[in-house]
C-alpha positions in Angstrom: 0.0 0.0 0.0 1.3 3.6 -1.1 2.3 5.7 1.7 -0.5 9.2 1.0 1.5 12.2 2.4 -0.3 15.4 3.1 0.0 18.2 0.9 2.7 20.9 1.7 3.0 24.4 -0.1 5.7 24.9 -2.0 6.8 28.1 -0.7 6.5 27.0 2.9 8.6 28.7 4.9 11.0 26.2 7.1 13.0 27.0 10.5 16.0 24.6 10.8 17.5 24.7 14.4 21.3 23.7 14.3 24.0 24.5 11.7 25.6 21.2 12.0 26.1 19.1 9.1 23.0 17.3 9.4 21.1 20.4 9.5 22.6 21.9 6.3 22.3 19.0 4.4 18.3 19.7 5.0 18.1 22.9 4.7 20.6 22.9 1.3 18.1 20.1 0.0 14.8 22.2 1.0 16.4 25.4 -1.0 17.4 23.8 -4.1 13.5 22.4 -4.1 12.1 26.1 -4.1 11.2 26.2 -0.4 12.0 29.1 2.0 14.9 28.2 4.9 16.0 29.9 7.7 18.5 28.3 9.5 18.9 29.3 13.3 22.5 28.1 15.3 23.5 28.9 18.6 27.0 29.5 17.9 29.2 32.4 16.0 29.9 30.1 12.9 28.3 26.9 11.4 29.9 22.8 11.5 28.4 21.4 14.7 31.2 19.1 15.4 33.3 18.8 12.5 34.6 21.8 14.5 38.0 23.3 14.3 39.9 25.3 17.3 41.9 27.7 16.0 45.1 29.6 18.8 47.9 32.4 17.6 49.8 29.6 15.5 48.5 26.6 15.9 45.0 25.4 14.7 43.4 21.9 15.8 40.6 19.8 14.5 38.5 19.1 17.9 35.4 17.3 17.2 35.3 14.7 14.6 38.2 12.8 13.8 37.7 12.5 10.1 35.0 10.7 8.3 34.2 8.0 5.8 31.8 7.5 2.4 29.9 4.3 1.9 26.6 4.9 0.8 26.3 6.5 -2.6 24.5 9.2 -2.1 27.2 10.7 0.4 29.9 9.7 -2.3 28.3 12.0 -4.9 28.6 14.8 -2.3 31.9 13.8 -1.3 33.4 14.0 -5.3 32.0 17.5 -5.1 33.9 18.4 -2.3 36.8 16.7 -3.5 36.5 18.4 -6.4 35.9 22.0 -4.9 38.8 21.5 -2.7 37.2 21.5 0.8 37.8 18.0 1.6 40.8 15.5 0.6 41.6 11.9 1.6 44.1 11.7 5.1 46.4 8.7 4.5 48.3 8.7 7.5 48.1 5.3 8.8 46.5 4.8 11.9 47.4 2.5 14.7 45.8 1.0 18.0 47.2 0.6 21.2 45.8 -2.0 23.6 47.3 -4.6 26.0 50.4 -1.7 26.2 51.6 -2.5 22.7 51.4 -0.5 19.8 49.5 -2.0 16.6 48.9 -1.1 12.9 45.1 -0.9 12.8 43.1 -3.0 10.5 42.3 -2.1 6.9 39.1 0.6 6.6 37.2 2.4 4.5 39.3 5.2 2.9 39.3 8.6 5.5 38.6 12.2 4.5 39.1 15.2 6.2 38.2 18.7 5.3 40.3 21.5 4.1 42.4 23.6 5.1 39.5 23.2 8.3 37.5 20.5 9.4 34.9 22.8 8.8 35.5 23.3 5.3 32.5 20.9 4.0 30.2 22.8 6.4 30.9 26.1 5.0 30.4 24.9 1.6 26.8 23.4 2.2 25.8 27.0 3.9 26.9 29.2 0.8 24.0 29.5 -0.3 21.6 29.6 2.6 20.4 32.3 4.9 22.0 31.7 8.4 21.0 33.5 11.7 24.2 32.8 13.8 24.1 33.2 17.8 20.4 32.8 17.5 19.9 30.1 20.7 16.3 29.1 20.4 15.3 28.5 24.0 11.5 27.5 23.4 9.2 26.9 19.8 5.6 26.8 19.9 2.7 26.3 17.6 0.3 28.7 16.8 -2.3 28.7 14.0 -0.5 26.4 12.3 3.0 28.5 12.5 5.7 28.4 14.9 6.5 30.6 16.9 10.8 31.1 18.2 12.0 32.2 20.8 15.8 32.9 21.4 18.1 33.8 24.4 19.3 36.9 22.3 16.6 38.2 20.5 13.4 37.6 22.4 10.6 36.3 20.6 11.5 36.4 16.6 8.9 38.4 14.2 9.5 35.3 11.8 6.6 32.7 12.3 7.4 29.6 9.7 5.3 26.6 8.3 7.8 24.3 9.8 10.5 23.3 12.3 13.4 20.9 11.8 15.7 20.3 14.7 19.2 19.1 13.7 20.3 19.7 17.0 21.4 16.3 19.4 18.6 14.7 21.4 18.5 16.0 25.0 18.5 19.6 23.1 15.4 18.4 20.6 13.8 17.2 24.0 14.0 19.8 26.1 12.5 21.8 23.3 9.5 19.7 22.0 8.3 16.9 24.7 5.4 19.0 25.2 4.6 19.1 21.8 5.8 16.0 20.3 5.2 13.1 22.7 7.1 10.9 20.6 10.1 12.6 21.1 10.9 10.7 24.5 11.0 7.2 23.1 13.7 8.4 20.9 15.9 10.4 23.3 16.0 7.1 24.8 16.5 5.1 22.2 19.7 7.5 21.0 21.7 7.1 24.3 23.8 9.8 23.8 27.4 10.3 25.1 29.6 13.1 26.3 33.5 13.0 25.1 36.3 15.3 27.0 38.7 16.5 24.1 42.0 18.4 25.2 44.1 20.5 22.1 47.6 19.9 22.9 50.1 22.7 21.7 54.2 21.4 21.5 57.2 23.3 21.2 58.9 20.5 19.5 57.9 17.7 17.4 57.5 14.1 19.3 57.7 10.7 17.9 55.2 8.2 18.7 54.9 5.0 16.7 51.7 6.5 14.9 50.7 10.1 14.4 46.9 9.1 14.7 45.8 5.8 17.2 42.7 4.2 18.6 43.7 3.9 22.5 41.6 0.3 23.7 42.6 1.0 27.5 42.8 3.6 30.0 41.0 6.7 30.1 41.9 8.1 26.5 40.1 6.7 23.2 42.1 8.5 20.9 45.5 10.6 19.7 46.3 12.2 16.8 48.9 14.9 15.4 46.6 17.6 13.5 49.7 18.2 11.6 49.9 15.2 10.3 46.2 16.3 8.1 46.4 17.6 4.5 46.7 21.1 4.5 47.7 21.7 7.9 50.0 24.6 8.9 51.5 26.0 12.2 53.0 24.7 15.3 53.0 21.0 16.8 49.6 20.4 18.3 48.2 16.8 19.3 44.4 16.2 19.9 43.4 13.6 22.6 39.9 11.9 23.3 38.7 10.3 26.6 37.0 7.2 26.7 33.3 8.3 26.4 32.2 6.0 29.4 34.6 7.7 31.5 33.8 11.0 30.0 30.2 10.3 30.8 31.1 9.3 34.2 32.7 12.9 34.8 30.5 15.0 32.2 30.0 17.8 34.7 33.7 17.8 36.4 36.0 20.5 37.0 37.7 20.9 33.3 41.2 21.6 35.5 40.2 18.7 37.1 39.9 16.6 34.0 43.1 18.1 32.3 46.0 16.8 33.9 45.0 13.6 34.0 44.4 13.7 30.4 47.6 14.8 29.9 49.6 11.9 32.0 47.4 9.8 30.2 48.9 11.4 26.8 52.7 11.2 28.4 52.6 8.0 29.4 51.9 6.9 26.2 54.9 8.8 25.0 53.8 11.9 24.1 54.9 15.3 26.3 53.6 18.0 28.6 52.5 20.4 26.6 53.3 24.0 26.2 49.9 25.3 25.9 46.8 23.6 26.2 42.7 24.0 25.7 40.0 21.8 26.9 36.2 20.7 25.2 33.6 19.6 27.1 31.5 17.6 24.2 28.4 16.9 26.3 26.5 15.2 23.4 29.3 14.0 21.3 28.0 10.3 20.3 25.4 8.5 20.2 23.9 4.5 19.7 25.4 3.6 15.9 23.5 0.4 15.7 20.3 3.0 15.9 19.0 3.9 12.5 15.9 5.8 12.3 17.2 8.2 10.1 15.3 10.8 11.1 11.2 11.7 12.2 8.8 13.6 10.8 5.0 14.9 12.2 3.9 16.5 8.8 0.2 17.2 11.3 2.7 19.7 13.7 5.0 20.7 10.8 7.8 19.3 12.4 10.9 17.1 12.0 14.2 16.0 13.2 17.7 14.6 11.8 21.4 14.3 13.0 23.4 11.9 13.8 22.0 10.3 16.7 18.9 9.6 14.1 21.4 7.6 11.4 24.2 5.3 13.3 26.3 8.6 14.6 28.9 9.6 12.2 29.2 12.1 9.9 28.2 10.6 7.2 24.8 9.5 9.6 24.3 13.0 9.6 24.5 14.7 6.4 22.2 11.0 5.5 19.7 11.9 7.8 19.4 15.7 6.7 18.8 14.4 3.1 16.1 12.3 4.3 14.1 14.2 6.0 14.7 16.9 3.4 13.3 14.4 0.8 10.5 13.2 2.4 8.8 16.7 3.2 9.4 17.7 -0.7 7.9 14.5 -1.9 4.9 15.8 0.5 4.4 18.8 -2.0 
């Protein structure tokens, strides 16, 4: 039987919450189909967590690692940002460390990076869309069939759209709609989202460590790598390191000088060094359940919808997959 979707105007006017990857995958997809996007992120600039830190010298990819392409969808995208330049294939080989020895890691999937930024991709996607940045939307409500926003900054916004997609991670899409969208709760739960603690390590000399990039299988680390060792990457010695996300978890709401040196012995005994300089990210929703694949939700009776990550097995590639679907479905609704 032939799923009947309800009718939706083709200039309906769409408010996507969250300038992360997933979120400008949907709202590129809803422009290129004639509708009318807004898109509304809490920070100063777009990417989500394909995030990169940038210090006087020294810049560092903090959030994701890199990413991979297996379904062909994503591949098409991925040859246009090969071919635009924002994004180029890391071939560093990567090791893993576990019963305190040093390992080549398996063979993978072929890994990409962007360039010169992590956040490269991102700011190709949002070109050509009309981004409110520091916009934090604190509440949404319907009225009459619009929505009405309101944001810590700005007070209630004058702009009422048709529809609201959050690309924003669960607990934030829950605290926002689980009086409007009871279904909402079910999958909060069913995302089991994860913090990560990520420290930017700045050098004054180069180290050698049998890999410059490493899965980490025991302690309280998950992962090292030399951002220098990236395409494209310029300036000083600076190492990234990931905790375990259990043991993040388990001190999400710690003292970050608390969490730092320990970190950092962590790092050293693995044969790295005390850093000159050092910065420290809380991720509080920085993973999610991969085996969970809903790819995304969509009330077309409340005009609203979600996607991200945490919808579509939690990688990047999850969430530029999830943007497109949700994106697809709604125009198919037209």
């Amino acid at each position: 039987m032939a799923l009947i979707l309800p009718r939706i105007e083709e200039k309906s006017q769409v408010a996507v919450i969250g300038a992360g990857l997933a979120g400008l995958s949907c709202a590129s997809a809803l422009t290129k189909a004639g509708m009318q996007v807004k898109v509304f992120e809490k920070s100063r600039g777009v990417a989500g967590r394909m995030s990169t830190r940038k210090g006087v010298g020294w810049q560092c990819d903090h959030g994701a690692r890199y990413f991979t392409a297996r379904d062909p969808a994503f591949q098409e995208q991925l040859a246009v940002w090969l071919e635009q330049g924002v994004v180029a294939q890391w071939h560093t080989p990567i090791g893993v460390y576990e019963n305190q020895a040093w390992h080549p890691s398996k063979p993978s999937d072929a890994r990409y990076v962007g360039t010169p930024w992590m956040t490269s991709p991102a700011h190709h996607l949002a070109q050509s869309l009309e981004i409110q940045t520091s916009h934090t939307i604190t509440s949404i409500n319907r009225v009459q069939e619009q929505w009405q926003l309101h944001t810590a900054e700005h007070g209630l916004l004058d702009y009422q759209p048709d529809w609201v997609i959050l690309a924003i991670p669960a607990p934030q899409a829950l605290a926002l709609t689980k009086s409007i969208d009871p279904e909402i709760t079910e999958l909060h739960e069913q995302a089991e989202t994860e913090g990560c603690w990520t420290m930017m390590l700045r050098l004054n000399e180069a180290i050698t460590m049998p890999f410059e990039a490493a899965f980490i299988n025991e302690g309280i680390l998950s992962w090292v790598a030399r951002n220098n060792a990236k395409p494209q990457r310029t300036g000083e010695e600076v190492w990234v390191i990931h905790a375990q996300s259990q043991w993040s978890q388990d001190h999400i709401d710690a003292d970050p000088l608390a969490i730092a040196p320990q970190m950092i012995a962590a790092f050293i005994a693995l044969g790295g060094k005390d850093p000159a300089e050092y910065a420290i990210h809380r991720w509080r929703y920085a993973s999610s359940d991969a085996s969970y694949q809903e790819r995304f939700h969509c009330d077309f009776e409340r005009g609203i919808g979600y996607c991200g990550d945490w919808l579509h097995g939690g990688r990047v590639e999850g969430a530029w997959l999830s943007g497109q679907a949700l994106a697809n479905t709604i125009i198919a609704a037209r």
